[in-house]
C-alpha positions as CSV (number, residue, x, y, z in Angstrom):
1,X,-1.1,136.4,33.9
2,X,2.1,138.4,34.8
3,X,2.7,135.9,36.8
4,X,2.5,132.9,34.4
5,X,4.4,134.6,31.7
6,X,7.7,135.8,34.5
7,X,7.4,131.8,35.3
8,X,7.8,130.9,31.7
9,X,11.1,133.3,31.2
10,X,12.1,132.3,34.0
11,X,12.0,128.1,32.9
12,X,13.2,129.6,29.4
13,X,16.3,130.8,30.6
14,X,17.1,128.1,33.2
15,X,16.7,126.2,29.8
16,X,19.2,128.3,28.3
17,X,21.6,127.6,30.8
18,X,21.2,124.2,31.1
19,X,21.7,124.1,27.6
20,X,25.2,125.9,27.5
21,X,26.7,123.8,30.3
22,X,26.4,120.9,28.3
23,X,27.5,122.1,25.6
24,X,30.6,123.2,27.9
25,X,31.0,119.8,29.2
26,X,30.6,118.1,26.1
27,X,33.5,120.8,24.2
28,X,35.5,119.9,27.3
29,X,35.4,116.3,27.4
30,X,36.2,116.1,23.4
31,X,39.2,118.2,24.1
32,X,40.6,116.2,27.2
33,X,39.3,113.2,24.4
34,X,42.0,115.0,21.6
35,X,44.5,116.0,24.3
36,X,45.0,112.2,25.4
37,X,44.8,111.3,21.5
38,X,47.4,113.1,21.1
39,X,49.9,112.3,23.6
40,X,49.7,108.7,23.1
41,X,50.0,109.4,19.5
42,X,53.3,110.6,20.4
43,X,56.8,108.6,19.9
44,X,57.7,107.8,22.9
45,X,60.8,110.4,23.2
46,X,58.0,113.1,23.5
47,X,56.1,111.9,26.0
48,X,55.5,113.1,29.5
49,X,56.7,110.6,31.7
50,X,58.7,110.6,35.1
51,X,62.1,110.2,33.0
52,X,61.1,113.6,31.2
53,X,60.6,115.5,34.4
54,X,63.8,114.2,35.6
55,X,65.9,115.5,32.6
56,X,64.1,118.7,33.2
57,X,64.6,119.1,36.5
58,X,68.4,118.5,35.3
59,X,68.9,122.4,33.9
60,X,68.4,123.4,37.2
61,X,70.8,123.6,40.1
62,X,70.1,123.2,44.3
63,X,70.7,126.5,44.5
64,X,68.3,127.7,41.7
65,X,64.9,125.5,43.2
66,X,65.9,126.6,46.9
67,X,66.2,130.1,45.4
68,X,62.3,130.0,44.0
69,X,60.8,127.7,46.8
70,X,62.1,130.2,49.4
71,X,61.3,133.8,47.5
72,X,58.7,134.6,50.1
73,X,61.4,134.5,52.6
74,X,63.0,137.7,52.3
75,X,65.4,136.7,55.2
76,X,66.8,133.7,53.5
77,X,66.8,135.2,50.4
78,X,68.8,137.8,51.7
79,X,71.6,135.4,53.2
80,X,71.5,133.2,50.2
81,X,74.1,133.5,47.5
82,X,72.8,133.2,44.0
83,X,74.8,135.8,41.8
84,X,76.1,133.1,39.7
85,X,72.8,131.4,39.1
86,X,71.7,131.5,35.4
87,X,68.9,133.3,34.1
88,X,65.7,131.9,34.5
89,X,65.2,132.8,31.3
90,X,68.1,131.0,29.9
91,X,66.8,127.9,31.5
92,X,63.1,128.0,30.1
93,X,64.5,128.7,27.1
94,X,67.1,125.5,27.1
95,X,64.1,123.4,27.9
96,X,62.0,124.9,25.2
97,X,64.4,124.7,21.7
98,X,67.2,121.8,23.8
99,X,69.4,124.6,22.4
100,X,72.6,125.4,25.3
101,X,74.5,128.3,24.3
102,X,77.4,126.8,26.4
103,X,76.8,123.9,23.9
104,X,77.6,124.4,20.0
105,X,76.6,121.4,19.2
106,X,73.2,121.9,20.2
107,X,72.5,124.5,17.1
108,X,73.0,121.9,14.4
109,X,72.9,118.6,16.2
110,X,69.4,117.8,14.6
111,X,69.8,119.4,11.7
112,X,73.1,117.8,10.3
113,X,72.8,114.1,9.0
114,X,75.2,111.9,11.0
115,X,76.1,114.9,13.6
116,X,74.7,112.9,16.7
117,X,77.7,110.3,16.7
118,X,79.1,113.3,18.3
119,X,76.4,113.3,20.8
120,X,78.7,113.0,24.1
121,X,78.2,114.7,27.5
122,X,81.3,115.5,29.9
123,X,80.4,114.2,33.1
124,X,83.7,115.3,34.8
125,X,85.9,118.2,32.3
126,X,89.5,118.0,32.5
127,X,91.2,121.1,32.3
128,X,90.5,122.8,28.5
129,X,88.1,120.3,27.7
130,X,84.9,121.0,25.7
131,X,82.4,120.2,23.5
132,X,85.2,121.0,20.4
133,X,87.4,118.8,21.6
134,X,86.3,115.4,23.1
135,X,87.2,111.9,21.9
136,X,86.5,110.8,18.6
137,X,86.7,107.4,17.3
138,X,88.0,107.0,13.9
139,X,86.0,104.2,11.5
140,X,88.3,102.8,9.0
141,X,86.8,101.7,6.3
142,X,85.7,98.0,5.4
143,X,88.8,97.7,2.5
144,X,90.9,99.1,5.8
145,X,89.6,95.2,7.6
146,X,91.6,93.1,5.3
147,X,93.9,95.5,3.7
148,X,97.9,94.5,4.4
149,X,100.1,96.4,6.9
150,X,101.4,100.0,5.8
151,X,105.3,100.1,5.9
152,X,106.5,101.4,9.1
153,X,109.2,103.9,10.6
154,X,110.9,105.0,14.0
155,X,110.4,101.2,15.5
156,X,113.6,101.7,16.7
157,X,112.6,104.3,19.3
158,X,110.2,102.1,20.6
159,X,111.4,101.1,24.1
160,X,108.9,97.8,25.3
161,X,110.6,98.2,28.5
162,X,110.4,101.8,28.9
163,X,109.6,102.7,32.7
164,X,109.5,105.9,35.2
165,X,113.0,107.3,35.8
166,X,113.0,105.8,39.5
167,X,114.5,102.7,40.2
168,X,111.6,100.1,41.0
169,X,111.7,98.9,44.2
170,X,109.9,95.9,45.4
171,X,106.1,96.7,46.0
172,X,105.2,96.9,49.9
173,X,102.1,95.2,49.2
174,X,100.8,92.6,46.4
175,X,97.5,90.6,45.4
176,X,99.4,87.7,46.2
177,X,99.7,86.4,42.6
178,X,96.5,86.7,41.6
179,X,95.5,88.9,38.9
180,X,92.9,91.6,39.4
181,X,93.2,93.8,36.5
182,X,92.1,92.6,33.1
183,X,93.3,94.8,30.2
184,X,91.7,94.1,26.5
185,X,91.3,96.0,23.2
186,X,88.1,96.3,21.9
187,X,90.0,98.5,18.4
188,X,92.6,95.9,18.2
189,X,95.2,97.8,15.4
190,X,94.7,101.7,16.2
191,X,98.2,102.9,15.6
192,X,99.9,105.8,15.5
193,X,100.8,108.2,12.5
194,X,104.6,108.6,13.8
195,X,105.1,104.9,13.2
196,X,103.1,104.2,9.6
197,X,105.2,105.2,6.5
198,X,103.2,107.2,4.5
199,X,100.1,107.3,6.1
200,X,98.7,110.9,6.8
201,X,95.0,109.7,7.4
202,X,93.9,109.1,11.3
203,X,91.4,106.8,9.8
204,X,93.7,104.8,8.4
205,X,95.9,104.6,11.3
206,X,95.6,100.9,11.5
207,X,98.4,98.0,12.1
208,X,98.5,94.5,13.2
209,X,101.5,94.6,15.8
210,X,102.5,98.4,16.0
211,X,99.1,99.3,17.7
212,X,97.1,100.1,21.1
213,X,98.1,96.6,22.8
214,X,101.4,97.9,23.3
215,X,100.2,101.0,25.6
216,X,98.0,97.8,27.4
217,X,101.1,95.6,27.9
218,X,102.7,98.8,29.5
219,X,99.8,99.3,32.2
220,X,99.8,95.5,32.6
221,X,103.0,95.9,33.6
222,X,103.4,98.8,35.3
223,X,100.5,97.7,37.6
224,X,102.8,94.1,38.0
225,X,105.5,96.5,39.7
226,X,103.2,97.7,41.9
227,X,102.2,94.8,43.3
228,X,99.1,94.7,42.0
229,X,98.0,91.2,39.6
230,X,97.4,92.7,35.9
231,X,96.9,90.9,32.5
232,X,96.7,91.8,29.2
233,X,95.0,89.9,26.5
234,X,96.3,89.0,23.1
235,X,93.1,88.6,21.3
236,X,92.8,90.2,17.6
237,X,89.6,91.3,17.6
238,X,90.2,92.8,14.3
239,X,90.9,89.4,12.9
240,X,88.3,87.6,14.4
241,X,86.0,90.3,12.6
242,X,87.6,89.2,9.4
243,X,87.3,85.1,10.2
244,X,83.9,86.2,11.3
245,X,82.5,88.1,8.2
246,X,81.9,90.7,10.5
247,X,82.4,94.8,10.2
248,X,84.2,96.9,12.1
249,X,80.9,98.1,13.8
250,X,80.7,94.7,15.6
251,X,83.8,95.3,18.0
252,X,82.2,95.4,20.9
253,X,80.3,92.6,20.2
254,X,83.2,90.5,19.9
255,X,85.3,92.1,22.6
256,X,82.7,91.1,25.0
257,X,83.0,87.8,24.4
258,X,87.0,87.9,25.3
259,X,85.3,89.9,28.5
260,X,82.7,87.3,29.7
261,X,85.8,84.6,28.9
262,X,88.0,86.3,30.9
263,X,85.2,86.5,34.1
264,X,84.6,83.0,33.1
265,X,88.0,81.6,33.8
266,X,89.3,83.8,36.2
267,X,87.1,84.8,39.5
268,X,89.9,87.0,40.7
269,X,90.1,89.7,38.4
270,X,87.8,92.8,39.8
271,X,88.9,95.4,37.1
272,X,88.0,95.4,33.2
273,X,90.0,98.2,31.4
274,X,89.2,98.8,27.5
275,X,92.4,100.6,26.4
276,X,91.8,103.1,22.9
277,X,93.8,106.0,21.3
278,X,91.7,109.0,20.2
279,X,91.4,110.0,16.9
280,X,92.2,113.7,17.3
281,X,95.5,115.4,16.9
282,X,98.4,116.4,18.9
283,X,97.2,119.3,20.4
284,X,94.2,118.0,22.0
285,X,95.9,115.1,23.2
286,X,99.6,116.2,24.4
287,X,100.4,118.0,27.4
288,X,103.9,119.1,28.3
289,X,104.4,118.6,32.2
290,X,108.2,119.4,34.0
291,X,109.8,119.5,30.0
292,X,108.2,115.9,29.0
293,X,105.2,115.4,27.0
294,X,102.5,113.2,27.7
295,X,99.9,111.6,26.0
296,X,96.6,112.7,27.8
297,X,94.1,110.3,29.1
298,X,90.2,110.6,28.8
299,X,87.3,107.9,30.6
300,X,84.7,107.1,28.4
301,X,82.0,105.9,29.8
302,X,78.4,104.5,28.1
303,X,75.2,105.7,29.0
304,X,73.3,103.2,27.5
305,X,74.1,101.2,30.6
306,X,71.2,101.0,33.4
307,X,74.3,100.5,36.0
308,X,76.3,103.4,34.3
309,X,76.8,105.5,37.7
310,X,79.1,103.2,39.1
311,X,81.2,102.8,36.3
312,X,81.3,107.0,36.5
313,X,82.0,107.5,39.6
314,X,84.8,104.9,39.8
315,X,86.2,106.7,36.8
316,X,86.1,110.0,38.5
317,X,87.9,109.6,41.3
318,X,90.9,108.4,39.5
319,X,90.5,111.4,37.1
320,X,90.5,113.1,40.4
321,X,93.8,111.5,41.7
322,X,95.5,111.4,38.1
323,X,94.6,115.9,38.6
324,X,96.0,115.8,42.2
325,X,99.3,114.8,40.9
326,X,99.3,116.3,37.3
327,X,96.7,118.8,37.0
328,X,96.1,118.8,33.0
329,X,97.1,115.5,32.1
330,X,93.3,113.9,32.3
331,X,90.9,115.3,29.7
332,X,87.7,114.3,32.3
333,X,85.3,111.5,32.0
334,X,83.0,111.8,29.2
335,X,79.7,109.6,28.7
336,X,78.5,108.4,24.8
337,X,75.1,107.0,24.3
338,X,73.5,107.4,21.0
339,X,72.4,105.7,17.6
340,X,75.6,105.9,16.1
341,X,78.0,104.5,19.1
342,X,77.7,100.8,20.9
343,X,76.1,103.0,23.9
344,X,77.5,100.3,27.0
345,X,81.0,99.4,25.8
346,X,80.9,96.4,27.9
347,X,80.7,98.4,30.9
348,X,77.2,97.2,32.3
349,X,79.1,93.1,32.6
350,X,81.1,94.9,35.7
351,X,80.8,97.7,38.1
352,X,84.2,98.0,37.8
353,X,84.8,98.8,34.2
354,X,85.6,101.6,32.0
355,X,87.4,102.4,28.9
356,X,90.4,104.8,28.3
357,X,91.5,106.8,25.1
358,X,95.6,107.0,25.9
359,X,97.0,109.8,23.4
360,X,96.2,110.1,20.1
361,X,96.9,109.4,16.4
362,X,100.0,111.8,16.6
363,X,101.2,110.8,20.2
364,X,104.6,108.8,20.7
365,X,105.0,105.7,22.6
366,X,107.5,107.5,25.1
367,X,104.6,109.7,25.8
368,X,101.7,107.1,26.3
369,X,104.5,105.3,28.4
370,X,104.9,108.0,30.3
371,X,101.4,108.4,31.4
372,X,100.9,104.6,31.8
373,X,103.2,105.3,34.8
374,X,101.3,108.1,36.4
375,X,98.0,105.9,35.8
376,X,99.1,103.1,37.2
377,X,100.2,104.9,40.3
378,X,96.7,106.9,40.8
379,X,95.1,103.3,40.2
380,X,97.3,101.3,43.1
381,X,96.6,104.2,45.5
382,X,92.8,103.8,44.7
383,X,93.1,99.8,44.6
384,X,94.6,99.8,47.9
385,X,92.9,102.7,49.3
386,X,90.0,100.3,48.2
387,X,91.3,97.1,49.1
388,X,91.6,98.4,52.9
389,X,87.9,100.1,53.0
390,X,86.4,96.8,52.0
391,X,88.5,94.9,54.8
392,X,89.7,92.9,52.2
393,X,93.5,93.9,52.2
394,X,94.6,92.0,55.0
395,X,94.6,88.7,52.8
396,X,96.9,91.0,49.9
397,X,99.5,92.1,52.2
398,X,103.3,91.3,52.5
399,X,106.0,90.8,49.8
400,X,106.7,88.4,46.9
């Protein structure tokens, strides 16, 4: 009988267990069940995917993974510098909230309607750039479209054929009269505050003739003297937003019609330059350099481009050559993406494209001229620097 009844425990508890296990199985497959629910209930921002782990893997440096993946090794640890790495707890932190302390943006950027047209990231920082101070584009508004010119003042200082104090000497080397640079103007009639009677509003900055183009028909130009085949188109793209019924949000669109034209009728041209003024004010965009000022130049590129490298990298090595020669004259290369800005800028139709802010609203054209010569030097010593790399330059060489 003992027997019997330590045999019948014994199945009761075996019971018992059995029991709990599936009820552990069954709790854990309705929470891997609500788990997956819930991630692919998720927008697709939030998800975990490989493009998620990537941006993670972003906030930290070389330096700070070799740090952690070689902690056991107390030699290596010893002989590895790492007293300027961040705290790890700064980084889990920045990955938690997306809040950078180095970033002020960051605190408000969700929280403030409109705030995110804003959202820019400086790939390359010039000197005494930051989060305060990059580009801006001014909007004018829709009246602004069809509204007639403002009055204008000090067009008597402008000098068309203004030029770097040294005599120009014939180039050593030319494209052999093709043309390789194409300059357009995506913001057609951004002007300048110095030259518009009356007008104290960046936003309203706005003319049909006193305007950006000018700055382009300089670089054209200047890249002409250096031997180097340049043009610069004449399109209104601000008027062909008007004949179109179009607002001024549709630029781009427009402007890359003028670009796929261009490409279109001319194979030769390699280079695609979208020529802007900033929207901020003297101080952010002046630099004085040997007792002359200078308008400053920013690259902007867009991230909303799957080929957006490229376009960066080309960009910062002439941010690099334009700092060689005059250290705070470039404000870096900055890259927009976002809801509120066109995201590619035309930039994924060529490898070899970027847009430049030259100056701002309070900037002279003495000062943007000034800079279109330092600009157009840094670009014939990459173009030929380039030219001879690719093997290419032998068929460009020799005099006009």
């Amino acid at each position: 009988m003992k027997l019997g009844r330590q045999s019948s425990h014994f199945f009761i508890l075996n019971l018992t267990s059995i029991i709990h296990l599936i009820s552990i199985v069954i709790m854990s497959l309705l929470l891997v069940f609500i788990l997956i629910g819930t991630l692919t209930s998720l927008k697709p921002g939030y998800r975990v995917s490989s493009s998620a782990v990537n941006e993670a893997a972003k906030h930290f440096s070389s330096k700070t993974l070799y740090k952690y993946l070689l902690s056991d090794s107390q030699l290596l640890v010893h002989n590895f510098p790492v007293q300027d790495e961040r705290p790890v707890s700064n980084l889990v932190f920045e990955m938690l909230t997306n809040i950078r302390f180095e970033d002020p943006r960051s605190f408000l950027g969700r929280e403030l309607p409109g705030f995110e047209i804003f959202d820019s990231k400086i790939l390359v920082a010039g000197d005494g750039a930051n989060y305060t101070n990059v580009p801006i584009e001014s909007v004018p508004p829709d009246s602004a479209l069809k509204a007639k010119d403002p009055a204008t003042q000090n067009t008597d200082q402008i000098d068309d054929k203004s030029s770097s104090d040294e005599a120009k000497q014939p180039p050593e080397r030319t494209t052999g009269g093709k043309k390789r640079v194409f300059i357009y103007f995506t913001h057609t009639h951004e002007s300048y505050l110095p030259y518009l009677k009356g007008v104290t509003n960046p936003n309203l900055a706005q003319h049909s003739k006193i305007n950006v183009t000018k700055v382009g028909e300089k670089l054209a130009q200047d890249l002409e003297d250096r031997g180097i085949g340049a043009t610069s188109s004449t399109t209104d793209i601000q008027k062909l937003l008007v004949q179109n019924h179009m607002d001024y949000t549709q630029s781009y669109q427009e402007s890359r019609t003028v670009v796929e034209a261009a490409m279109k009728n001319d194979r030769d041209l390699q280079y695609f330059i979208d020529v802007h003024r900033d929207s901020r004010r003297r101080k952010d965009t002046t630099v004085e350099i040997n007792g002359k000022s200078y308008a400053k130049i920013a690259f902007i590129i867009g991230g909303e481009n799957p080929n957006w490298e490229k376009n960066a990298k080309l960009a910062e090595d002439l941010h690099n050559l334009i700092k060689k020669k005059y250290k705070n004259l470039s404000r870096g290369v900055i890259l927009k993406k976002g809801a509120l800005t066109n995201g590619k800028f035309n930039q994924d139709l060529s490898g070899n494209s970027f847009l430049i802010e030259v100056g701002g609203v309070d900037n002279t054209f003495e000062e943007m001229y000034r800079t279109m010569d330092v600009f157009a030097d840094v670009f014939a010593q990459y173009y030929w620097q380039a030219q001879s790399v690719s093997g290419s330059g032998s068929a460009e060489t020799g005099k006009n």
